[in-house]
C-alpha positions in Angstrom: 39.6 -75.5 -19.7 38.6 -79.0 -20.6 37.1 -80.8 -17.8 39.6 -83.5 -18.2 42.6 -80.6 -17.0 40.7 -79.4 -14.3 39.9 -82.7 -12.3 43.0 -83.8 -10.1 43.9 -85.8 -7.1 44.8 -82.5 -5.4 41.2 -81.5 -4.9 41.1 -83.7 -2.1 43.9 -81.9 -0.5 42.6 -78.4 -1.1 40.9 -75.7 0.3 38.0 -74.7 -2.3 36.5 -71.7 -2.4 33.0 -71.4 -4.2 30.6 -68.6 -4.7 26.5 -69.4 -4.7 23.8 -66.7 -6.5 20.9 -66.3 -4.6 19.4 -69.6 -6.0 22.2 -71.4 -4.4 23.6 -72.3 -8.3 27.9 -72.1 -8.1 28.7 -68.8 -9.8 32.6 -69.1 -9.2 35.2 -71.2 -7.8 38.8 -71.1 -7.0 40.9 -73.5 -5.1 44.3 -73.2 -2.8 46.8 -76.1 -2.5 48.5 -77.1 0.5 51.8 -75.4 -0.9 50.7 -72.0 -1.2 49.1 -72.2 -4.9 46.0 -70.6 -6.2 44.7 -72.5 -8.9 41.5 -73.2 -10.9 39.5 -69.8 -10.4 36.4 -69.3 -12.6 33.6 -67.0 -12.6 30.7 -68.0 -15.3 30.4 -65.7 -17.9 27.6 -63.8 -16.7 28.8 -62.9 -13.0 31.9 -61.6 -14.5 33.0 -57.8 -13.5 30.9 -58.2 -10.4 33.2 -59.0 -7.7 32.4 -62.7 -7.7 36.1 -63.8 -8.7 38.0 -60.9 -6.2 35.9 -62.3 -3.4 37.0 -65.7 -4.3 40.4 -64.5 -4.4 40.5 -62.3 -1.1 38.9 -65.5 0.1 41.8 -67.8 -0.6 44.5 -65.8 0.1 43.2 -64.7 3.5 42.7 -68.3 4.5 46.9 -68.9 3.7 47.2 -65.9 5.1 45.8 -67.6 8.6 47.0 -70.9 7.9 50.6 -69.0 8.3 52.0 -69.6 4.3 54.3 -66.4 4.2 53.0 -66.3 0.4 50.8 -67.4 -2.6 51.0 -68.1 -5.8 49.3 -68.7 -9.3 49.4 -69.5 -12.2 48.1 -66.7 -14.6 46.1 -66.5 -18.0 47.8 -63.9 -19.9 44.4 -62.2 -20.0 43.9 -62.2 -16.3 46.9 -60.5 -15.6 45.6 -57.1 -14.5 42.9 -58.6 -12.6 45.5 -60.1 -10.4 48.0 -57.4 -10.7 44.8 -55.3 -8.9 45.0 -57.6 -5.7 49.1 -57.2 -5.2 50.2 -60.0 -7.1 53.4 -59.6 -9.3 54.2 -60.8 -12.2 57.2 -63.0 -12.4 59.3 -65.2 -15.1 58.4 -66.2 -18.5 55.0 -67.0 -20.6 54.7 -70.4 -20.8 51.9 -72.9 -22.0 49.5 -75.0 -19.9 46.7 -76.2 -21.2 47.4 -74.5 -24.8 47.2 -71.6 -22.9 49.6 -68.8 -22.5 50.2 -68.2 -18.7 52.3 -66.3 -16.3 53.4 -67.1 -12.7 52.0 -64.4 -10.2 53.1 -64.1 -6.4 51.8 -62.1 -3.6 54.1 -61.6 -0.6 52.6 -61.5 2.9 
């Protein structure tokens, strides 16, 4: 995503979640908005398939889980779909574009 699409004035707002390697370098991030929404998750290319990005994601969905939000929500690359589908989220709706990018909305029901 270009830089310029993933800078809001939500971040102020949100709960960020960020993973650290042992060097203390940011290896992931995701972020979770005050409505419920998942957004902005990224793993660097070379801590991909290690966990980085579910721990992110058990991460932010367990702190709306304790905040009380009765769900959450996201906003899926086509090509993450399974990924998400793993941690209980269900597809719903149409494709539609963001970004240029094919995406799917995703829910998962507490």
């Amino acid at each position: 995503m270009p830089l310029e699409e993933e800078l809001d004035v939500r971040d102020a707002q949100c709960l960020h979640a960020i993973a650290y390697d042992a060097d203390g370098q940011a290896v992931g991030t995701g972020r979770l908005l005050p409505d419920g929404h998942i957004g902005r998750m990224a793993v660097r290319k070379p801590w991909r398939g290690q966990g980085v990005g579910s721990l992110l994601l058990m991460a932010l969905v367990d702190a709306a889980r304790r905040r009380g939000d009765a769900e959450v929500v996201l906003d899926a690359q086509l090509h993450a779909r399974a990924f998400y589908a793993r941690h209980g989220f269900v597809e719903e709706g149409k494709t539609f574009m963001d970004a240029g990018m094919p995406h799917r909305v995703m829910r998962f029901r507490f």
